[in-house]
C-alpha positions, 0 to 999 in steps of 0.5 A: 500500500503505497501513501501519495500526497498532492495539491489538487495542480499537481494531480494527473487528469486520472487521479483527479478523476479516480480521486471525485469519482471514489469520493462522489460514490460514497459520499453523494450516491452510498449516502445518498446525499445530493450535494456539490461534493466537489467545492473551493476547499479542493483548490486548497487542499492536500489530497491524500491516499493510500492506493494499491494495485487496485486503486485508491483504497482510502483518501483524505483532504487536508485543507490548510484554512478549515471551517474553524478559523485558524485551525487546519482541517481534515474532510472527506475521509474514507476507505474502501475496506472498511474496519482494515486499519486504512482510514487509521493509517492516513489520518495518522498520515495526515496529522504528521503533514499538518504539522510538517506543511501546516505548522498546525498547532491545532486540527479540525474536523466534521465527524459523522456521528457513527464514525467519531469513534476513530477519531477518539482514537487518534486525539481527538475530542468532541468540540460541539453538539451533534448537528446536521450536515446534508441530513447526517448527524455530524460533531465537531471534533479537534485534536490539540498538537 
């Protein structure tokens, strides 16, 4: 399983594509959940995944300016085996490069409810109630570097 970082410029025509197709099919059509799944926060961000002989079997954003101001965010996390350890080992993966590219001091993220428990695990801790986002239940959640 090999990691591979980019910024949206410095991705091939197939990756781009192998990368919103993955992200439009879990995301938009598994949760079904119509909404602009591809937004400015792309421009920005450092697209990151673990890919295989298959393909991409987990991928993340790291976005250097998140929804909570000043914090660096993490979004769009997801792993085509689930429960293998993949979203595990990017999110680790991407902790190290907010730090490294970042400086971040802090990091945010959205968590869907049902998955909040994974990122207990690497740190961090709930910073809101429960909310909506596109009609799933989300928390606020933020690790302290």
């Amino acid at each position: 399983m090999k990691l591979k970082y980019k910024f949206l410029k410095e991705l091939s025509v197939e990756e781009m594509y192998d990368i919103f197709r993955l992200r439009i099919s879990v995301f938009v059509v598994e949760q079904n959940c119509p909404y602009q799944e591809m937004d400015d926060a792309d421009k920005i961000s450092l697209h990151m995944w673990l890919e295989d002989d298959e393909g991409i079997q987990a991928y993340l954003r790291l976005i250097p300016r998140g929804p909570e101001e000043g914090y660096v965010s993490i979004g769009r996390v997801l792993a085509v085996k689930r429960r293998c350890g993949l979203s595990t080992r990017l999110l680790n993966e991407a902790i190290s490069k907010a730090v490294e590219l970042f400086e971040a001091k802090h990091i945010y993220l959205e968590a869907q409810t049902y998955a909040a428990d994974l990122y207990r695990k690497a740190g961090f801790v709930q910073i809101s109630d429960e909310f909506l986002e596109d009609g799933i239940p989300h928390i606020g959640m933020r690790l302290d570097l």
